[in-house]
C-alpha positions in Angstrom: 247.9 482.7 102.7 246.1 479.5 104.1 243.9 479.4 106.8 244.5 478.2 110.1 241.7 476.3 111.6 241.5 474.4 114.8 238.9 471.5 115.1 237.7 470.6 118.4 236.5 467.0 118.1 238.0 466.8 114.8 238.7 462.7 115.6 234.9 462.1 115.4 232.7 461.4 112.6 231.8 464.4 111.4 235.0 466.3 112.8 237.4 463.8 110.9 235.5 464.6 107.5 235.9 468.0 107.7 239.7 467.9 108.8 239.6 465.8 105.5 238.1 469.0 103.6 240.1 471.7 105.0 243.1 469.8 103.9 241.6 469.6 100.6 241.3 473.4 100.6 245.0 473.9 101.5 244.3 475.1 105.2 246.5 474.4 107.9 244.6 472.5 110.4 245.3 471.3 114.1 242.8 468.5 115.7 242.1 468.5 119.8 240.5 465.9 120.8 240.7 463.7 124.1 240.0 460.4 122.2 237.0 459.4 124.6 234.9 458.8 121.4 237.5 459.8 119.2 240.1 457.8 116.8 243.2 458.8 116.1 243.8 457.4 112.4 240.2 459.2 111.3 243.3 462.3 111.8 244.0 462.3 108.0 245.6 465.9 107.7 247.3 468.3 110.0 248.8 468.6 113.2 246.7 466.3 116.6 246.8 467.3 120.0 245.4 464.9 122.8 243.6 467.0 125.1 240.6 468.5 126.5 238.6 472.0 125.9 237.7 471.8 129.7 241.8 472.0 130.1 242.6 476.0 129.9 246.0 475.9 130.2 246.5 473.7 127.3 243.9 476.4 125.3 245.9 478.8 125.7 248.9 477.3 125.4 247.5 476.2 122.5 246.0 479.4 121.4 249.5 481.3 122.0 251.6 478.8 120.0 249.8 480.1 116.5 247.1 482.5 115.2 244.0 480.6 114.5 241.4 482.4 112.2 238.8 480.3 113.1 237.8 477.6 115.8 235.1 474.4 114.6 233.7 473.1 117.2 232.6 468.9 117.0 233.3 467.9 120.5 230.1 467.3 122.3 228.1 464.2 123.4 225.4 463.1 121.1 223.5 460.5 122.3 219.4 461.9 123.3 218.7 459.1 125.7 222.0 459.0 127.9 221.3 463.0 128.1 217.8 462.3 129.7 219.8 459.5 132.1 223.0 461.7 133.0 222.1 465.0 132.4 224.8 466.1 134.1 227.7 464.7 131.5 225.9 466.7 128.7 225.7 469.7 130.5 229.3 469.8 131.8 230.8 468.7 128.3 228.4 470.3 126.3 227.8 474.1 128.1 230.2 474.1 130.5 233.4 472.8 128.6 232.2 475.2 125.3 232.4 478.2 127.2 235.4 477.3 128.8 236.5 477.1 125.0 235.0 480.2 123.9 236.5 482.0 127.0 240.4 481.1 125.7 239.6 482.2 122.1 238.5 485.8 123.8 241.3 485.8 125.4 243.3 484.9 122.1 241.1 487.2 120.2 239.9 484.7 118.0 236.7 485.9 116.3 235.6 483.3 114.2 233.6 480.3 115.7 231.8 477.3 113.5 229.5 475.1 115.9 227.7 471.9 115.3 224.4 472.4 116.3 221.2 470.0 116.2 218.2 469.7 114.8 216.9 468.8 118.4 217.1 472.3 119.7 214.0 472.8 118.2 211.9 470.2 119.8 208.3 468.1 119.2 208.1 470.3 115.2 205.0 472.5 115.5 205.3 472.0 111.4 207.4 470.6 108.6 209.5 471.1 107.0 211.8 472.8 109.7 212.8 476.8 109.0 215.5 478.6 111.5 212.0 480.9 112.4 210.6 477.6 114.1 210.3 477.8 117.7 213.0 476.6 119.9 212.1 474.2 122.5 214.3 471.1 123.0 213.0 468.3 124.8 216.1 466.8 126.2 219.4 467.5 127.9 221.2 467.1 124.7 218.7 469.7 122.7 218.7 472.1 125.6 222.9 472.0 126.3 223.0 473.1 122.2 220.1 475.5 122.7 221.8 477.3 125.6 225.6 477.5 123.7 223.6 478.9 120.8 222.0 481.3 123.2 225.7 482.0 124.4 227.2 482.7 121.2 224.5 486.0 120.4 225.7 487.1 123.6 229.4 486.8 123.0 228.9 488.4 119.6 227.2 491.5 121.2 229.7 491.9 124.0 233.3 490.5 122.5 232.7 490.5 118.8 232.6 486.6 118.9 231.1 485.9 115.6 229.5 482.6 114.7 227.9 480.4 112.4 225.5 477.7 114.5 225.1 474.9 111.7 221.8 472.7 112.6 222.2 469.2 111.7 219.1 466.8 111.0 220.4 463.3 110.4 223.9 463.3 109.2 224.7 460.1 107.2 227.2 458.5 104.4 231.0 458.3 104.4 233.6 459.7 102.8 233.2 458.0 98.9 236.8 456.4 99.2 235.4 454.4 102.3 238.7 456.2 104.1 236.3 457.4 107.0 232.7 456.4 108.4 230.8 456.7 111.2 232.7 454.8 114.0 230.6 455.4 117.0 230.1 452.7 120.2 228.1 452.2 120.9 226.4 453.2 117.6 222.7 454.4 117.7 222.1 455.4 114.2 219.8 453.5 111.9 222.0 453.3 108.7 225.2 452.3 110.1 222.8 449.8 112.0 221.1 448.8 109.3 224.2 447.6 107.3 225.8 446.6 110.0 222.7 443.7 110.2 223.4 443.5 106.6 227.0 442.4 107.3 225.7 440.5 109.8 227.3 442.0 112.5 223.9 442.2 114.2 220.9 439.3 114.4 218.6 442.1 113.2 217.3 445.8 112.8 214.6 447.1 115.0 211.9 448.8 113.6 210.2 451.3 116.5 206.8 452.5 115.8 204.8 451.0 112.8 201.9 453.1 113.4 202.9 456.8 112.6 201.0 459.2 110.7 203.1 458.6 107.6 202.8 456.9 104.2 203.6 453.5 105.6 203.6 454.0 109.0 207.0 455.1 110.3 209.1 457.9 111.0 210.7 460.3 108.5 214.1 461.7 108.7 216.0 464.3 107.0 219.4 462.2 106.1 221.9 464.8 104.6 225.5 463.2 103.4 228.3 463.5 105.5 231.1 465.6 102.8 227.6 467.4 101.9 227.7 468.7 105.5 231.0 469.9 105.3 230.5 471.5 102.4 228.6 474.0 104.1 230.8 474.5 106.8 233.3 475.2 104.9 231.0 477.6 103.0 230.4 479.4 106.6 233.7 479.5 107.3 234.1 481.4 104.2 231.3 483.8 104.7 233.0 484.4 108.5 236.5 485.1 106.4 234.5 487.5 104.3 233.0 489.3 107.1 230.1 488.4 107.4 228.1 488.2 110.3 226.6 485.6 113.1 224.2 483.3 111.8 222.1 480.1 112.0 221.0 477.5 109.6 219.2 474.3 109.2 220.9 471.5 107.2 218.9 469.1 105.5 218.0 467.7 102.2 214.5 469.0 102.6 213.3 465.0 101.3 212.4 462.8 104.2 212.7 459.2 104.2 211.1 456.7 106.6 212.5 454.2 108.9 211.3 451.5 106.2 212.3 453.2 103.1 215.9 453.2 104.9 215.5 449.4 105.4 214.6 449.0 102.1 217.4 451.1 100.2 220.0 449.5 102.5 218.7 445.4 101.1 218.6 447.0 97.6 222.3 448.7 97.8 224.1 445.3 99.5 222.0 442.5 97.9 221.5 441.5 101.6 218.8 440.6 103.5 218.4 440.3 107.5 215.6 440.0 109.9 213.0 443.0 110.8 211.7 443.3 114.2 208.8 445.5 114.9 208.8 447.6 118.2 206.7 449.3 120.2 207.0 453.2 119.8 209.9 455.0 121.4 209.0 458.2 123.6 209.7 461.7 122.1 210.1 460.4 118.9 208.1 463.2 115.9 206.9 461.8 113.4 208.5 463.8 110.8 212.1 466.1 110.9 212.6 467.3 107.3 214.8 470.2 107.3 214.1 473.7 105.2 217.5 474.7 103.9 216.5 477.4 101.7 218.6 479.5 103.4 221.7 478.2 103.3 221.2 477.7 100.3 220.2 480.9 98.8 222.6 482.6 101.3 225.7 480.2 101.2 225.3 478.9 97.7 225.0 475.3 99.3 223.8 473.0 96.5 224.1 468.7 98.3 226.1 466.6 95.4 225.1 463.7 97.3 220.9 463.9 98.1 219.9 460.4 97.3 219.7 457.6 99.7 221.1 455.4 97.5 224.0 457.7 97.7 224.2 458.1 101.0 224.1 454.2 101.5 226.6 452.9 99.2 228.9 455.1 100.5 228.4 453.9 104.2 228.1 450.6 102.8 231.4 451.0 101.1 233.1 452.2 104.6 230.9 449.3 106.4 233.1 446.0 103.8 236.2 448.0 104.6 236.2 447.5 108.5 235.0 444.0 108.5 237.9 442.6 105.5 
């Protein structure tokens, strides 16, 4: 019998990939989303309702119209520096809307919850790379507004039997290879879609923030892990839910790191383009290093990233980047 998923969010970047990979798997899948950062045609399988998780009548109505066996959850704001300006957004959407969410599916006795968590619940890194034993201690509205659902979620275990799989993103990059779906945000803040979109020259140039890092040539260093990687292993939680397994948390990385220049770099190599390079002045809160320790979604999953290489991960956004602007 297939599974019945709903994917909050699923019109968003990483939502819309893993709508794609259910219907891949043969589930049955329904998309809410309210479209605010959403688009409809990134919807490539299933059933789409427009609506909100802060709405409870539709949840329920919702939640009463079919038995889910499991709720994804992609529908939170993103962005660390509009968290630090309106806090309040982040914490309504982000806490307050979740729990309304996870209040229906009690209700519905839904057990089974996947939610997209961050590698910024975790903070300035006290070492590297990054372990689920590191301490917890987010810096910013966004970090804390995951931190506190993921606090949430051991509690609902314990007292309704709510299990869940928190899934800790580092920096999640690519496109699907078909160039059918990419990231899409606006305004976009993410350095490779960025990057190529200077490359395409739909930008004078690409800043460069911080040149004087203690790194091997002076910038930061990210985990990037590909997009239909990612969703790999949420499918792969979603299985070990199925199974019966219980609540968990991992970190999702490719345990390599690559700077803000060796980024710049790949992105002139993979397009044959070149564009202009300005060099900033440091941006607050921004570590060094985030390289994520995977080990145990790997060893406890059976995770294994197809897609690990930069090069990868570019010529796949790169691929989805010609398609928009033919």
């Amino acid at each position: 019998m297939a599974l019945n998923v709903l994917v909050v969010g699923g019109a968003g970047y990483i939502g819309s990939h893993m709508v794609k990979r259910l219907g891949a798997a043969g589930a049955e899948v329904v998309t809410l989303d309210n479209l605010v950062s959403g688009h409809r045609d990134a919807v490539l399988h299933g059933e789409f309702v427009q609506g909100d998780i802060a709405d409870r009548a539709l949840l329920d109505q919702l939640f009463a119209s079919r038995r889910f066996d499991a709720v994804m959850h992609f529908a939170s704001h993103i962005e660390v520096g509009e968290s630090v300006r309106l806090p309040a957004k982040y914490y309504r959407n982000n806490v307050a809307n979740t729990l309304t969410l996870l209040e229906a599916m009690i209700a519905a006795k839904i057990e089974r919850f996947i939610f997209s968590s961050t590698a910024a619940i975790f903070g300035t890194p006290q070492y590297t790379p990054i372990d689920e034993r590191h301490p917890r201690a987010p810096i910013n509205p966004y970090g804390r507004s995951k931190h506190m659902i993921e606090e949430a979620l051991a509690d609902f275990d314990r007292a309704y039997g709510l299990r869940a799989v928190c899934l800790r993103y580092f920096n999640a990059a690519g496109a699907d290879p078909t160039g059918a779906l990419g990231e899409r945000h606006d305004p976009e803040s993410h350095l490779i879609p960025l990057t190529l979109r200077a490359a395409a020259g739909r930008r004078s140039s690409i800043a460069v923030f911080g040149t004087d890092y203690d790194t091997p040539d002076g910038t930061c260093i990210r985990d990037y892990v590909h997009i239909v990687d990612l969703c790999e292993a949420h499918w792969l939680a979603l299985q070990s839910l199925m199974a019966g397994g219980a609540s968990t948390q991992y970190n999702l990385g490719n345990g390599d790191g690559f700077s803000v220049l060796q980024v710049i770099d790949t992105v002139r190599r993979v397009t044959r383009k070149d564009f202009v390079v300005s060099h900033e002045a440091r941006r607050p809160g921004d570590p060094p290093r985030l390289v994520a320790d995977s080990r145990a979604a790997r060893e406890k999953l059976g995770w294994r990233p197809q897609s690990p290489t930069l090069d990868t991960i570019v010529e796949h956004a790169w691929n989805f980047e010609q398609r928009r602007t033919r």
